[in-house]
C-alpha positions as CSV (number, residue, x, y, z in Angstrom):
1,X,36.6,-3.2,-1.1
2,X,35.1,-6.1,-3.5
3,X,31.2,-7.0,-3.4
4,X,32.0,-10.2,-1.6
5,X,33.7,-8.1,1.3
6,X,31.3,-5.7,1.2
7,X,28.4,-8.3,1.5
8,X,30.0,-10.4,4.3
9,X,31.0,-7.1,6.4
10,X,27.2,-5.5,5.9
11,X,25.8,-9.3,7.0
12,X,27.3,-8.9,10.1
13,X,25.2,-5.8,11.1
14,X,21.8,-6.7,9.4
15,X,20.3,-9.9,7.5
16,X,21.7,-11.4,4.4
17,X,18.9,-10.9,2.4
18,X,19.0,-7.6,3.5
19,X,22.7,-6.6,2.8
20,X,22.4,-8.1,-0.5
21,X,19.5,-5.9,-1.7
22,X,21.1,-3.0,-0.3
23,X,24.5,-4.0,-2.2
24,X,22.6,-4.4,-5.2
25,X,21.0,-1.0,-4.9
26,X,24.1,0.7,-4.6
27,X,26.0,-0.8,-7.0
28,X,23.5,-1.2,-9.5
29,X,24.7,-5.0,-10.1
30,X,22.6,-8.2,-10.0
31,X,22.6,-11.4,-7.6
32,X,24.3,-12.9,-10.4
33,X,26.7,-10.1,-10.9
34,X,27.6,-10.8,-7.0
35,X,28.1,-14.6,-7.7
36,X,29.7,-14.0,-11.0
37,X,32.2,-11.0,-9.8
38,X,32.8,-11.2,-6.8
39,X,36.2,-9.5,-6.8
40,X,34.9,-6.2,-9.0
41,X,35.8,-3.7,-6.5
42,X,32.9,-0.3,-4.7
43,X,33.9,3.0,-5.5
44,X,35.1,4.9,-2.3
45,X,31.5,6.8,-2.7
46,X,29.7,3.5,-3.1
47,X,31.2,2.3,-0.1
48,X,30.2,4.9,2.1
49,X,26.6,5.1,0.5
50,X,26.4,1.5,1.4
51,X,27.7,2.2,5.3
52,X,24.9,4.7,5.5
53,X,22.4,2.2,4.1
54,X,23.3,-0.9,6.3
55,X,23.3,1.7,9.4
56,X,19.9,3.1,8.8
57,X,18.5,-0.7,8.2
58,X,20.3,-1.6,11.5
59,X,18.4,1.1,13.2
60,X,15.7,-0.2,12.2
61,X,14.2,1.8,8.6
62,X,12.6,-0.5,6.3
63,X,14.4,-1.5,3.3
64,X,11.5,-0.3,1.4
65,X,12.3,3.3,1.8
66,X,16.3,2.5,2.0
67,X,16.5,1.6,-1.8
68,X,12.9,3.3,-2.9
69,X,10.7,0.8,-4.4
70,X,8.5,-2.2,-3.5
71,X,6.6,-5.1,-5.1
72,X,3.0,-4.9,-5.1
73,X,0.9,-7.7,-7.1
74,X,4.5,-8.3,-9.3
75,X,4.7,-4.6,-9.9
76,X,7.6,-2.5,-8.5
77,X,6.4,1.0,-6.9
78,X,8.5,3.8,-5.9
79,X,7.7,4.3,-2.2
80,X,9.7,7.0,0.1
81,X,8.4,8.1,3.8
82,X,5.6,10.0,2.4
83,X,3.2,6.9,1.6
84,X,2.8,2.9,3.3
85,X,4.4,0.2,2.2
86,X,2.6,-2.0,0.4
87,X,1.9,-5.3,1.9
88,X,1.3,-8.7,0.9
89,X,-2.5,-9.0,1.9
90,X,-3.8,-6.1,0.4
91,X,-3.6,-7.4,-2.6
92,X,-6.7,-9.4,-1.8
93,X,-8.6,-6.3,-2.6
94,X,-7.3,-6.7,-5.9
95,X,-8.5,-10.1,-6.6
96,X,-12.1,-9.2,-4.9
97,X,-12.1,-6.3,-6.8
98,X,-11.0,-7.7,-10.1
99,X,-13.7,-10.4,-9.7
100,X,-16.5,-7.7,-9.4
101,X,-15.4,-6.4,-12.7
102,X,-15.2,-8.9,-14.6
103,X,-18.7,-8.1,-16.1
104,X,-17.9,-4.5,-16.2
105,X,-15.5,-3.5,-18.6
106,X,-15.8,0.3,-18.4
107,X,-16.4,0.7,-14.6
108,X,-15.9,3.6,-13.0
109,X,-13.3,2.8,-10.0
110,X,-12.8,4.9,-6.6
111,X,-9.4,4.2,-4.2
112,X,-10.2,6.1,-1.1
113,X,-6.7,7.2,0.7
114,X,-4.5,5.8,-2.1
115,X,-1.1,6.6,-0.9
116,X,1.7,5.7,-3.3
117,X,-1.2,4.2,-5.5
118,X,-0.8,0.8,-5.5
119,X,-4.5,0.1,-5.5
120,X,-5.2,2.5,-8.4
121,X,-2.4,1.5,-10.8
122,X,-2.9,-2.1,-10.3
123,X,-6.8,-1.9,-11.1
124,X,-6.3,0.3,-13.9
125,X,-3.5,-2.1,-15.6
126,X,-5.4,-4.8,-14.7
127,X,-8.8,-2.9,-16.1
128,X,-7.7,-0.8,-19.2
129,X,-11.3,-0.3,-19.9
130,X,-11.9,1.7,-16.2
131,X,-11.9,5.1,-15.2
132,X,-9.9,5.4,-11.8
133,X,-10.0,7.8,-9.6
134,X,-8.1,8.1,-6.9
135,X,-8.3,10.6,-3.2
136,X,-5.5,11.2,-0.6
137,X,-5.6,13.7,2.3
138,X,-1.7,14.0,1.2
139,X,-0.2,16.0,-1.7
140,X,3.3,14.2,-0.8
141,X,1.5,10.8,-1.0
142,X,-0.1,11.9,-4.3
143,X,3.1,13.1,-6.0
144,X,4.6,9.4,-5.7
145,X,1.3,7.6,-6.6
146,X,1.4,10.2,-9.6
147,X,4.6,9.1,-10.4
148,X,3.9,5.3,-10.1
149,X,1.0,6.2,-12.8
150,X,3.5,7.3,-14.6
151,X,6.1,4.4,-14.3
152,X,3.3,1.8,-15.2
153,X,2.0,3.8,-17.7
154,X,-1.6,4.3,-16.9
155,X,-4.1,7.0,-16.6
156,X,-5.4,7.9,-13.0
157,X,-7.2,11.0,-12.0
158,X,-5.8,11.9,-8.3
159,X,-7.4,14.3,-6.2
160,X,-6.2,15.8,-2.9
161,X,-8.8,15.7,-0.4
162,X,-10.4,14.2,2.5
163,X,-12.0,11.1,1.0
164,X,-15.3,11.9,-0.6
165,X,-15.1,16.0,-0.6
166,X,-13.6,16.0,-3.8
167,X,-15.9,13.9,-5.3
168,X,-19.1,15.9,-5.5
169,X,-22.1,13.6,-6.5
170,X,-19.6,11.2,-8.4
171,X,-20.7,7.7,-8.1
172,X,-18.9,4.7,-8.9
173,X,-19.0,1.0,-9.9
174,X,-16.5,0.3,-7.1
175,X,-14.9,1.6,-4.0
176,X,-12.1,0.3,-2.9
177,X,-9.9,1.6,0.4
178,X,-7.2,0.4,2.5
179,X,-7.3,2.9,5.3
180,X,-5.8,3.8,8.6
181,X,-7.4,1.1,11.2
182,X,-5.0,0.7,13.6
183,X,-5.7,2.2,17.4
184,X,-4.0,5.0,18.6
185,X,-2.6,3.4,21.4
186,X,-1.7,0.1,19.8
187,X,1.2,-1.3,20.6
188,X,2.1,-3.0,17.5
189,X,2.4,0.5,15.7
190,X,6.2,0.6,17.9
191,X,7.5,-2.5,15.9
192,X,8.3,-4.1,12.5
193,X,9.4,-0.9,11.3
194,X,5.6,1.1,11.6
195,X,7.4,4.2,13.3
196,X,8.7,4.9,10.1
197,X,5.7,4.8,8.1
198,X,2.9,7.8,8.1
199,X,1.5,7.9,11.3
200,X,-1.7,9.4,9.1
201,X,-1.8,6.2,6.8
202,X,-1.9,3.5,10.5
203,X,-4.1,4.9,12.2
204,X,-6.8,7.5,12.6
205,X,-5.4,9.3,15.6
206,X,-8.6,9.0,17.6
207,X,-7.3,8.8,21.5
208,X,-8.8,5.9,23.0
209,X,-10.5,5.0,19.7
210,X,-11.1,1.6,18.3
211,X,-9.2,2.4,15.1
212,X,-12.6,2.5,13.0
213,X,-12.7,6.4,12.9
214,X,-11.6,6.3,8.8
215,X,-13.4,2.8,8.1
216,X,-17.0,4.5,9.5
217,X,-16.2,7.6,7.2
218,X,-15.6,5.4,3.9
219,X,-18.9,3.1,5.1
220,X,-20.9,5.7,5.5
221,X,-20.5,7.7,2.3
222,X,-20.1,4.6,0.6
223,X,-24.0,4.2,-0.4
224,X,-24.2,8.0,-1.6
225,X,-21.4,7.3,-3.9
226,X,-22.2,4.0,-5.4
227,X,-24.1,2.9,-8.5
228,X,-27.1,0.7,-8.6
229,X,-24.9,-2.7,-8.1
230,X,-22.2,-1.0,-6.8
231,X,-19.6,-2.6,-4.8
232,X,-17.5,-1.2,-1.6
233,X,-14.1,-3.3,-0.3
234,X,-12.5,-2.3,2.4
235,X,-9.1,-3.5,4.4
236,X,-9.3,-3.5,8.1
237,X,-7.6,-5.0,11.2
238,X,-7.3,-8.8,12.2
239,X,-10.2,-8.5,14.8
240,X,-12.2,-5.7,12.9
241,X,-15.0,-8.2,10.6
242,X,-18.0,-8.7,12.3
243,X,-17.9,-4.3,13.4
244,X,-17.3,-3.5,10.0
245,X,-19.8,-6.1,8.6
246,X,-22.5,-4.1,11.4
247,X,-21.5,-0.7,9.9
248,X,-22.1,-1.8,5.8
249,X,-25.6,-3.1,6.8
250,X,-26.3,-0.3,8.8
251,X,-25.9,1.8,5.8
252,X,-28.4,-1.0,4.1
253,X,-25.7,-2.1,1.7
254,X,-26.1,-6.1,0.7
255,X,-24.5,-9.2,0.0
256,X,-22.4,-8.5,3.0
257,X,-19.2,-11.0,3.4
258,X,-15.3,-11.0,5.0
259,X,-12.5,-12.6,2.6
260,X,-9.5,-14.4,4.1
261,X,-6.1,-13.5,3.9
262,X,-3.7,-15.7,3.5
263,X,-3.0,-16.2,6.4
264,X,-6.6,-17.1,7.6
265,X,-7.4,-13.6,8.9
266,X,-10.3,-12.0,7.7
267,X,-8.7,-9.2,6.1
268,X,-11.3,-7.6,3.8
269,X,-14.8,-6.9,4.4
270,X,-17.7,-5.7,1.3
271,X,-20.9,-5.0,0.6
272,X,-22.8,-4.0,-2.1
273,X,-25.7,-1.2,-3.0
C-alpha cells in the first residue's frame, strides 16, 4: 500500500491530523515526504504496525503514548503510560518560574511529583546556572524523566519519594509542582483520553475529597523547605484559586497571587516566604 492509501484509509477511522502523525511515526518519513512521495509504498510490517496504531487511537489512547513523545515548551519529551502528558498550560509555571529567577542565577530549584520531567528539564535548560532537584512517588515515572535529562542534555538530581521525605532539611529558591488535583469522583477523569493516564498523577484518590489532598501536602511543607525569599508555584484545578490562595497564607507565606492561563482560568497559584 502507498502513504497516500495508507493515510486516506487510517482518516476514515480517526482524524487526519491524527493518521498523519501516526503514518509519520511508522514510516519515519516527513509531511513533506507524504506530499512529495506519495506513491513510495509500507512494508507489509509497517502496514500492520500502523493498523495497530490507528486501532488503539480509535479506542480512544492518546497519540502521545501511540508514537512516545510530546511537546512541552518547544521541547519534545519521551512520554509512555508511566507519566502525564504534558499540557499546554502548565507551561505557565515556567514562565512564573523563570521570572522569579531572573535575579537568581544559581538557584536551587525543587519539582515536586515531576513525572516525565518536563518541569525539571525545562528550568534547568532554561537556568544552566541552577541546581534542580526533582521527587516522584514513581520509579517508572523517574526512569523516563531520567531519560528526558538525558535527551536534553541536562543535569537533574531525581529522587524517588513521597514529595519532601527525601529532602531532609534541603531548602530551595523555588518550588515548583504540578500535582494530582482532580477529585476522585470527577467525571471529567472518564474523557479526553484521562483513563489512560496515571490514575496517581490526576488525582489524589481521596473518596469524596475535594482533589486538594496533594496541593495541602506541597503547601504545607512548602515554608520548611524554602529560603528566605523563596518562592512556591503550584498548578491546580479551574475552580481551585481562592482555597489554595487560603492554604499558602495559612502557612504565612506572602505576596500571594493566581496567574491566568490562557485560556482565562486561573491556573497557577504562589506565594512566597
Amino acid at each position: 500500500m502507498t502513504l497516500d492509501a495508507a493515510w486516506r484509509l487510517a482518516c476514515q477511522r480517526i482524524a487526519r491530523l491524527d493518521a498523519r502523525l501516526l503514518l509519520e511515526h511508522v514510516t519515519a518519513c516527513t509531511h513533506a515526504d507524504l506530499i512529495a512521495h506519495p506513491t513510495r509504498m509500507l512494508s507489509a510490517e509497517q502496514l500492520a504496525r500502523l493498523n495497530t496504531l490507528v486501532s488503539r487511537r480509535a479506542e480512544g489512547e492518546p497519540l502521545a503514548y501511540l508514537v512516545g513523545s510530546a511537546e512541552f515548551y518547544g521541547l519534545e519529551f519521551f512520554v509512555t503510560p508511566a507519566v502525564l502528558i504534558p499540557r499546554p498550560e502548565t507551561e505557565l509555571l515556567i514562565d512564573l518560574a523563570t521570572e522569579h529567577l531572573q535575579s537568581l542565577p544559581h538557584a536551587q530549584i525543587l519539582d515536586l511529583g515531576t513525572g516525565s520531567g518536563v518541569l525539571a528539564v525545562t528550568l534547568a535548560r532554561l537556568c544552566r546556572g541552577a541546581s534542580v532537584t526533582a521527587v516522584d512517588l514513581s520509579s517508572a515515572a523517574l526512569a523516563v524523566a531520567r531519560g528526558n535529562a538525558a535527551r536534553h542534555a541536562v543535569e537533574v538530581s531525581f529522587l524517588l519519594g513521597d514529595w519532601y521525605a527525601p529532602l531532609g532539611g534541603s531548602r530551595f529558591d523555588l518550588i515548583v509542582a504540578n500535582p494530582p488535583y482532580i477529585a476522585y469522583a470527577d467525571q471529567h477523569l472518564q474523557h479526553s483520553g484521562l483513563p489512560f493516564e496515571p490514575r496517581m498523577a490526576l488525582t489524589d484518590g481521596v473518596v469524596g475529597g475535594d482533589g486538594m489532598a496533594c496541593l495541602r501536602a506541597i503547601i504545607d511543607g512548602a515554608a520548611a523547605h524554602l529560603r528566605p525569599g523563596g518562592c512556591v508555584l503550584v498548578e491546580h484545578g479551574y475552580d481551585q484559586a481562592a482555597a489554595v490562595r487560603q492554604l499558602l497564607a495559612e502557612q504565612r507565606l506572602v505576596e500571594l497571587d493566581s496567574w491566568r492561563d490562557l485560556a482565562g482560568i486561573e491556573r497557577v497559584s504562589g506565594g512566597q516566604r
